[in-house]
N, C-alpha and C positions, 0 to 999 in steps of 0.2 A: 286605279282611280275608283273611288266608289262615288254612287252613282249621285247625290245629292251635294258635291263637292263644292263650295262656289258659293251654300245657300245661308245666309244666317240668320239665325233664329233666337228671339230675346222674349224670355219665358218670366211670366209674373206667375209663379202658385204658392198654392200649400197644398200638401197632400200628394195625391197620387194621378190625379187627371193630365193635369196638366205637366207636371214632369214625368209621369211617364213614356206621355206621346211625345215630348223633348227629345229623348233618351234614344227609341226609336228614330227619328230623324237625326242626331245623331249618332248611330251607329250606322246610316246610309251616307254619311259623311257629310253632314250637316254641320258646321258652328252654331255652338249655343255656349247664349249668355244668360244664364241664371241670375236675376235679381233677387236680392233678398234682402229685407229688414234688419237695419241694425243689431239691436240684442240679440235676439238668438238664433233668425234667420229664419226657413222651412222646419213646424216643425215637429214632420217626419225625421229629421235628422234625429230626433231622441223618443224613440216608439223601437220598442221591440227588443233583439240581443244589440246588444251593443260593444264597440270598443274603440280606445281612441278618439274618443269624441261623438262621435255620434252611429248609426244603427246600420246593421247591415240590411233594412229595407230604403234607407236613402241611398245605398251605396247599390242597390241594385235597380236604382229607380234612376240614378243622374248621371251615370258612366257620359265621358266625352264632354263634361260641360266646363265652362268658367263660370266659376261664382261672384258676382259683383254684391257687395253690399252700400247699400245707398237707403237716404231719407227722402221718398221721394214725394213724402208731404211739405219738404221743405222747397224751397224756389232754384236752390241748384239742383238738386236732386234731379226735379223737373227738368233742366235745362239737360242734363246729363242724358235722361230719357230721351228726350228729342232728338238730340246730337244722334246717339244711338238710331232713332225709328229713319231718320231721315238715310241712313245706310243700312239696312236693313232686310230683308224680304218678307218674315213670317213674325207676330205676335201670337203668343201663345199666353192666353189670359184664365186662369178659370176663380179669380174673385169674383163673389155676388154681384149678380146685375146692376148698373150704377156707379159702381164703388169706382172704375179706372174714371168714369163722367167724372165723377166730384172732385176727384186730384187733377182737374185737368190733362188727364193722358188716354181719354175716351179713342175708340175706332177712329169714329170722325175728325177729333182734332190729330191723331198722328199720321193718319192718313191725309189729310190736308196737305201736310211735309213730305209726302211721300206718295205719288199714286198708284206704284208697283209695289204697295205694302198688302200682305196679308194679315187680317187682323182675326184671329179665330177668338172670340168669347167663350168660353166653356162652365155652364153654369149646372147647379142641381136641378130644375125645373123649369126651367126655356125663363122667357126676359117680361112672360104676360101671364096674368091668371093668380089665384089666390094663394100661390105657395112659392109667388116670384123672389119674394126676400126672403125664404124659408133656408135656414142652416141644411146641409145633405149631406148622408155618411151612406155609408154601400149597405148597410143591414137597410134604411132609411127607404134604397131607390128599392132594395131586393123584395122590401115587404108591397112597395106600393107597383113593381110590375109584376108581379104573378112568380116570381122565382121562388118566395118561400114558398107558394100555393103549389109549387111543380113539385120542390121537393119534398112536402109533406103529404103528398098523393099516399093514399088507401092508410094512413097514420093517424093519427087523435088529432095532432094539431100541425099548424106549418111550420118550415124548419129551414134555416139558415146553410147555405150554400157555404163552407168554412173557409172562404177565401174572398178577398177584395174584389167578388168579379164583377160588378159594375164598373168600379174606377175603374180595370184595365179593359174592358167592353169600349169605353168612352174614350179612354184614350187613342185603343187603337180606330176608330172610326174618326176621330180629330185627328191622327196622324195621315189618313185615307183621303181625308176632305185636304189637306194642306195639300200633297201630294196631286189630288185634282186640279184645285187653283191652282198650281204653280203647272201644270199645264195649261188653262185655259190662260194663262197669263204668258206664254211663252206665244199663243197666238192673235191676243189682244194688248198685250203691253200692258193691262191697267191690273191692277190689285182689286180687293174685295174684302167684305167685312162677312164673316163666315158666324152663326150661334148656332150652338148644341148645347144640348141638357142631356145630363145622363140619365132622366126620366125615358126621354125619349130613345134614346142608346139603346138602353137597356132592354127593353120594349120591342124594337126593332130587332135585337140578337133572340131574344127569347120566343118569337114569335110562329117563327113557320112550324115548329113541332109543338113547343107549350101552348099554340093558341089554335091547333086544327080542329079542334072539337067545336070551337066558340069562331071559327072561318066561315064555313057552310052555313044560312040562316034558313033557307025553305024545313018546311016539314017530314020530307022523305027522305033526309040527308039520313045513310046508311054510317052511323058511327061503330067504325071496329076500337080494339083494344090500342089504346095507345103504344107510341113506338117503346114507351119508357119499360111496359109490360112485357114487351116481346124482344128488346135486347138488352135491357138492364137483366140480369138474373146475379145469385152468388148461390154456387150449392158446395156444402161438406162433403171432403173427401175422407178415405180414413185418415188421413196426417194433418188433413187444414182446410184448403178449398179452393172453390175456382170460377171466374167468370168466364161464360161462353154468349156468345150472342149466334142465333140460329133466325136468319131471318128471310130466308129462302127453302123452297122446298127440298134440295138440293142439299143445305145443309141440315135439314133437319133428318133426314136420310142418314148423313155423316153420323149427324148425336148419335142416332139411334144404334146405327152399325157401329159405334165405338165404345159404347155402353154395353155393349151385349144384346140390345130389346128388341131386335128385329121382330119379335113375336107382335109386338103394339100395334101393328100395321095389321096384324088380322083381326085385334080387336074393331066391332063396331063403330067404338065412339072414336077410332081415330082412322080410319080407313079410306080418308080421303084429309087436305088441307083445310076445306073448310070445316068438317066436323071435329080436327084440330083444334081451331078458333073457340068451335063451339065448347068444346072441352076442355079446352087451352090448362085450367089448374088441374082437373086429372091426370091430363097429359103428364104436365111436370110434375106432379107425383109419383108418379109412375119413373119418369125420368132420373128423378134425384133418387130413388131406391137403387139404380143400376149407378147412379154417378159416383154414391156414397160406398160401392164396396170397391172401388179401386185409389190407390196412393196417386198422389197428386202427380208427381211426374209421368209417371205411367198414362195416368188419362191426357195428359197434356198431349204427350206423344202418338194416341191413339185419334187424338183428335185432329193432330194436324195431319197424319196421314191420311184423314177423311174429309178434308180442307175445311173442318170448323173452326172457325176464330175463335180461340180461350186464350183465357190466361190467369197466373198466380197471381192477385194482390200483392203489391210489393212495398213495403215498408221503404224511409226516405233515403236510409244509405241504400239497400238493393237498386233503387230508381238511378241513382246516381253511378254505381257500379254496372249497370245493364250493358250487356256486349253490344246490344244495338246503339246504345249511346256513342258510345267509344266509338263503333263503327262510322254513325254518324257525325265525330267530333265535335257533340254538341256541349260540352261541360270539360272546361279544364283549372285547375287551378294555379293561383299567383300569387303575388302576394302584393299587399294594397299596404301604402307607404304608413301610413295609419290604424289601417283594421289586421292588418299583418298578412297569416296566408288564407286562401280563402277560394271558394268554389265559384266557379265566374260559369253562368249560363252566355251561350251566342248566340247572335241573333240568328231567326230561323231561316229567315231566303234566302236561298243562294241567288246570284247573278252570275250569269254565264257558266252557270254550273259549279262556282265557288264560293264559298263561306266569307262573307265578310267578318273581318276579324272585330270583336269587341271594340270599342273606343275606350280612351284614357280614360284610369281610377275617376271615381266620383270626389269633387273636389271637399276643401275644408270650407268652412263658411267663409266667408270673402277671402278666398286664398288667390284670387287673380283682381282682386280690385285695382290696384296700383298700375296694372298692366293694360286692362282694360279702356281706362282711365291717360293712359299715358300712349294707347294707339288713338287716342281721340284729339289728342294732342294739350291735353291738359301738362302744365307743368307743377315739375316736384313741390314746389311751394305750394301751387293749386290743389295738389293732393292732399299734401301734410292741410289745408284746411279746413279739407272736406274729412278727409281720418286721419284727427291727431297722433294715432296710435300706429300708424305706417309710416 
């Protein structure tokens, strides 16, 4: 049985916030109902490689769900929603501030029908303040929380983190907060109206390393070298290269003894940890001349007998072929009824020490309407009025 069995959850998005954190609660065994817009639905479904209809970043975004399509500007529509919140546990929303108020399907009114409803809002910039109605995309949250300012540290300008990680920051902290209330409701019986902004999200994940310099306010605060300085590195080897992170004295001992440079430790400027610091790019000057005359495996092996953490950059089939993978059974492939065969990542927790298995392919756009629809006890005729085309 996995562990969220029992719970279900009816998701209004576009994008990636709010179906992502879906996706997660469904793969702990959550029901979810995916609403979606007539014409063309979420859409992410047509972003990126695609086949069969729509992308395999929707398909790796909505595993386990049923898709309903519905007009929920219209008056059944509406009714349809209700029917739904009034059996329900969790809403998962992340349209702009407002916008569920104005169709009449606000927190407050589906909650009325329901007082064991969770209703999570998921907005770009919280529900107050000059950028409440403002459109947000993840390059959008990453320039305004300091993440391009991280990653363009000691470079001409700041620079894009090359992956969605806001939306999936936000999502998984709305999937953390649902999981909450549905504790504190397992001891109060009542439900709650939950807002996040992935301004804040964001902000909050990037904070304890990207923001220790800007933490400490007195004047005597001793600022060392950032963590990014001291475990970020990439140095060439003769065949390619390698990242190692040495962040102990212990392992800088290791680097040294597996480079050959024991000698560096009688030099003055490094003959103690802090005059390391002090030195820190001579140091790795010095470093990367002994790194750069041995072949990449070789030093790898050298290093782990000296328990330095490195490793070879690995390109996207190597990541996916990695024996720790496999070990860990995290990546297997299937084939999706639609997208055909295809690399299915798992979710990462185990529970009770086992992998909960993936949830059902990601659906077609209203591929469960009829169904959904017909457990609410609508009949055939009621359906064929609402979708003539089923």
């Amino acid at each position: 049985m996995k562990p969220l069995e029992g719970i279900r959850v009816l998701e209004f998005s576009t994008m990636i916030t709010a179906s992502f954190a879906a996706m997660i609660l469904a793969e702990q065994g959550a029901e979810v109902i995916k609403v979606e817009p007539l014409e063309l639905g979420d859409p992410m479904r047509y972003l990126g490689s695609m086949k069969g209809g729509f992308s395999a970043l929707f398909a790796n975004c909505n595993r386990g769900k049923r898709s309903l399509t519905l007009d929920i500007k219209s008056d059944v529509g509406r009714e349809v929603i209700e029917k739904l919140a009034a059996e329900t546990d969790v809403v998962l929303c992340n349209y702009r501030p407002g916008v569920m108020d104005g169709l009449g399907l606000g927190s407050e009114h589906l909650r009325s029908l329901n007082s064991r409803l969770i209703y999570v809002g998921i907005s770009g910039f919280g529900t107050e303040g000059p950028q409440r109605g403002s459109p947000a995309y993840d390059s959008i949250i990453q320039a305004q929380t300091g993440f391009a300012a991280v990653q363009g540290q000691g470079k001409d300008e700041p620079e894009f983190m090359q992956s969605l990680l806001c939306d999936k920051v936000t999502a998984y902290t709305a999937s953390q907060a649902v999981s909450t209330a549905l504790y504190v409701r397992e001891r109060s019986s009542q439900g709650q109206h939950i807002d996040l902004s992935m301004m804040d999200a964001g902000l909050y994940f990037l904070f304890p390393d990207g923001f220790m310099h800007h933490t400490l306010l007195d004047e005597d605060v001793d600022h060392s070298a950032p963590m990014s300085e001291v475990l970020y590195q990439m140095a060439p080897t003769t065949d390619g290269g390698i990242t190692f992170s040495v962040a102990t004295p212990a392992q800088q001992v290791g680097l040294v003894t597996a480079v050959d440079r024991l000698d560096l430790f009688g030099d003055p400027r490094f003959d103690s940890p802090e005059k390391i610091m002090e030195n820190l790019d001579a140091f790795r000057a010095e470093l990367r001349k002994g790194i750069s005359s041995f072949p990449t495996e070789e030093l790898l092996q050298r290093l782990s007998e000296n328990d330095v953490p490195a490793a070879r950059p690995l390109d996207y089939p190597e990541v996916l072929a990695h024996p720790q993978y496999q070990a860990n059974d995290s990546v297997d492939q299937v084939s999706h009824s639609l997208l055909g065969s295809m690399h299915r990542v798992k979710p990462p927790a185990r529970f009770g020490g086992e992998r909960l298995e993936p949830a059902s392919e990601s659906p077609a756009h209203g591929q469960h309407t009829a169904e959904v629809l017909t457990d609410l006890g609508y009949s055939q005729a009621e359906i064929a009025a609402l979708h003539p085309q089923l």
